[in-house]
C-alpha positions in Angstrom: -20.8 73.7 -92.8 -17.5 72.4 -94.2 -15.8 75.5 -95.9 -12.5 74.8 -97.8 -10.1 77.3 -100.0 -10.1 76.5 -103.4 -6.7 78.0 -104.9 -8.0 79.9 -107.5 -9.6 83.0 -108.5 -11.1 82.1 -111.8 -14.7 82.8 -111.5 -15.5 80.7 -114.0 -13.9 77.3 -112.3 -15.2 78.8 -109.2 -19.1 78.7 -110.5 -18.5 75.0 -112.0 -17.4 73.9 -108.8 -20.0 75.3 -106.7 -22.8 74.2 -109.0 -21.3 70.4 -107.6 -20.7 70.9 -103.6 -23.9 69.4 -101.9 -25.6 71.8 -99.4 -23.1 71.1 -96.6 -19.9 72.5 -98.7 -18.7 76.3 -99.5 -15.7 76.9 -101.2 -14.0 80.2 -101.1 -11.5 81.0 -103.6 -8.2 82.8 -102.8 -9.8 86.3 -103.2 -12.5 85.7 -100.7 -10.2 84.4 -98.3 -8.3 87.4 -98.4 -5.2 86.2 -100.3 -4.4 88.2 -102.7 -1.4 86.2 -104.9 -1.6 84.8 -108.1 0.1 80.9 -107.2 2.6 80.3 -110.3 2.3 76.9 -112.0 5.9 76.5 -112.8 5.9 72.2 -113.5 5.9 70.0 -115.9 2.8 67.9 -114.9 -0.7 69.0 -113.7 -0.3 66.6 -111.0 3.1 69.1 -109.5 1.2 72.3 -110.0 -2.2 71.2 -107.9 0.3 70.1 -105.5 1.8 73.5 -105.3 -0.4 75.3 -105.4 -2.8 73.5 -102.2 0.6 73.6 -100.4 0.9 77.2 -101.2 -2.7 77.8 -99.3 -1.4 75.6 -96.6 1.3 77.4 -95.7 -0.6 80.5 -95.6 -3.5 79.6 -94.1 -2.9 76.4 -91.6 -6.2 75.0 -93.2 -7.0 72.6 -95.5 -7.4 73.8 -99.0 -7.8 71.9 -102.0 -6.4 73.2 -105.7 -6.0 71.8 -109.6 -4.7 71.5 -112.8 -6.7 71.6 -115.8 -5.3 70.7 -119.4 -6.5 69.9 -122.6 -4.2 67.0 -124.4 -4.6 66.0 -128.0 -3.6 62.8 -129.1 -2.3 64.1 -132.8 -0.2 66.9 -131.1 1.5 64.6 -128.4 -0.7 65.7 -125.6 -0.4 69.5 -126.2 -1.2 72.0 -125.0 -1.2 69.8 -121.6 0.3 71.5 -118.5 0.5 74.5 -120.9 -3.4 74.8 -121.8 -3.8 78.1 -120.5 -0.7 80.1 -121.8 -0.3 77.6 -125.0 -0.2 80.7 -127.2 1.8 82.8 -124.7 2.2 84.1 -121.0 -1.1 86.6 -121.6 -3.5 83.6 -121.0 -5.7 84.2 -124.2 -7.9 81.8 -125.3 -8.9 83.0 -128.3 -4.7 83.1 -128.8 -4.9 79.4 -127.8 -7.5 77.9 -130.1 -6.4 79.8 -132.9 -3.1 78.1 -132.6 -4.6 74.6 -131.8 -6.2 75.0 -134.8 -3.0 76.2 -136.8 -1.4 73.1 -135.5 -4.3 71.1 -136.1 -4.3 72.0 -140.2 -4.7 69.1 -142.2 -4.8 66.4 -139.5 -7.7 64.3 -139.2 -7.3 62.5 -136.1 -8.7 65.3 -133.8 -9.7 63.1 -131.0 -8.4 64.8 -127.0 -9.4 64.7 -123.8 -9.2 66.9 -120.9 -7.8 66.2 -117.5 -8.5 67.4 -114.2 -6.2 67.0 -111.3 -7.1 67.6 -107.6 -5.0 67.9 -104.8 -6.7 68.3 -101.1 -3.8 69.5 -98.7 -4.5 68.1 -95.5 -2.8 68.3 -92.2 -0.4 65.6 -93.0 -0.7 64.6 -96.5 -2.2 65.3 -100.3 -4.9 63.5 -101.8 -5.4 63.4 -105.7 -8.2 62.9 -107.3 -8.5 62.8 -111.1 -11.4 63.1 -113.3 -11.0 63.0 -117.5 -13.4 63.4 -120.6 -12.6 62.3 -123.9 -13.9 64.0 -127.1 -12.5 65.8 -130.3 -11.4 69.3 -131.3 -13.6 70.8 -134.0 -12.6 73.0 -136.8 -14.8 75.9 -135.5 -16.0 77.9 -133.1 -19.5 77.1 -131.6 -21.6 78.5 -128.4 -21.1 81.1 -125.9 -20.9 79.5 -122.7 -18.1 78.2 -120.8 -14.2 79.7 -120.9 -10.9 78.7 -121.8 -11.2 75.6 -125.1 -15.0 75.2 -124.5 -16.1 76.2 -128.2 -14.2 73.9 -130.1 -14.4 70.2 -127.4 -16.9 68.4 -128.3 -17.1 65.8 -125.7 -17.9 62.0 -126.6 -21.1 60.9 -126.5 -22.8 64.4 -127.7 -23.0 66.7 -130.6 -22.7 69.7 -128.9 -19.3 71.6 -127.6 -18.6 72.4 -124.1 -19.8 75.6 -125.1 -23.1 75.2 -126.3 -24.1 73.6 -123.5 -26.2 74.6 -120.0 -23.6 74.3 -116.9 -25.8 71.1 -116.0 -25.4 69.6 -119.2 -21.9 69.9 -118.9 -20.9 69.1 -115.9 -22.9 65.4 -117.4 -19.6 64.9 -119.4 -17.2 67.3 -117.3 -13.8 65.9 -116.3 -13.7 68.5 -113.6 -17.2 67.1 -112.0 -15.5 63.9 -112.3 -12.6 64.6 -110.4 -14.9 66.7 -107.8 -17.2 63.9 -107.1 -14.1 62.0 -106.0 -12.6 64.6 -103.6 -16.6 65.0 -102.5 -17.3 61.3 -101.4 -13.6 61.2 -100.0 -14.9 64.1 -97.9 -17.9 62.4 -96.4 -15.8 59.3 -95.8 -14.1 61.4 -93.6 -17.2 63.1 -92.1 -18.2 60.0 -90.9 -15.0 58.2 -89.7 
């Protein structure tokens, strides 16, 4: 079994991930590896903090570790939120803080097309691999479905009529910029495996 730390303790990316690791991967996030730090994300591209933050759970640990960056970038708004998706609306991390300012910001502009990015770094012994996985869609004008975290209820990826949200975690991960990024990182894994 190849187990790797996964520099995060967000259940919620924790359950996405582990819903794509075939039989012979485990992940265990920062919590269940007994590190008990919240690893700041202090740049100005996703790309810096994944870096960080796998370095940060090298240093610690001696073992390889993988980590990423997540943001949500709207064409009309420049690519905001971005690197700032999660504290868009302030250092507290609300969501519900976050959309309701996207939307604010949104007011009267039709062009709501977005995408989000995924950026994974796997610290290795000697260097960082990054992988990077992205789905485009738009920004809707309300809230819609249950499911998910963080932007889910208002991206509605392309290529569907539902939002992240009203979706099963199957049907998303179909579209998911995260599973895209994953699947890299994954077959990069058994490349290795076998060499």
């Amino acid at each position: 079994m190849n187990t790797l730390i996964f520099a995060t303790n967000n259940k919620n990316k924790v359950i996405e991930i582990r819903s794509l690791l075939p039989d012979n991967f485990t992940i265990k996030s920062l919590s269940e590896a007994g590190i008990n730090i919240d690893i700041p994300e202090p740049f100005e591209t996703l790309e810096e903090n994944a870096i960080e933050k796998a370095e940060v759970i090298f240093k610690l640990t001696g073992t390889a570790g993988f980590a990423e960056d997540t943001g949500l970038e709207v064409d009309a708004l420049n690519g905001e939120p971005g690197v700032r998706s999660a504290r868009y609306a302030g250092n507290e991390r609300s969501f519900e803080n976050n959309i309701d300012k996207l939307h604010k910001n949104l007011n009267r502009i039709k062009d709501r097309s977005a995408r989000f990015r995924t950026v994974i770094c796997l610290r290795e012994m000697k260097k960082h691999n990054i992988f990077e996985g992205e789905c485009k869609g738009s920004i809707c004008s309300e809230r819609h479905g249950s499911s998910g975290f963080g932007y889910d209820p208002i991206f509605v990826p392309d290529g569907s009529s539902k939002t992240f949200a009203q979706m099963s975690l199957s049907e998303k991960n179909f579209f998911s910029h995260r599973k895209k990024a994953m699947d890299k990182l994954i077959a990069f894994l058994k490349r290795n495996e076998k060499a």
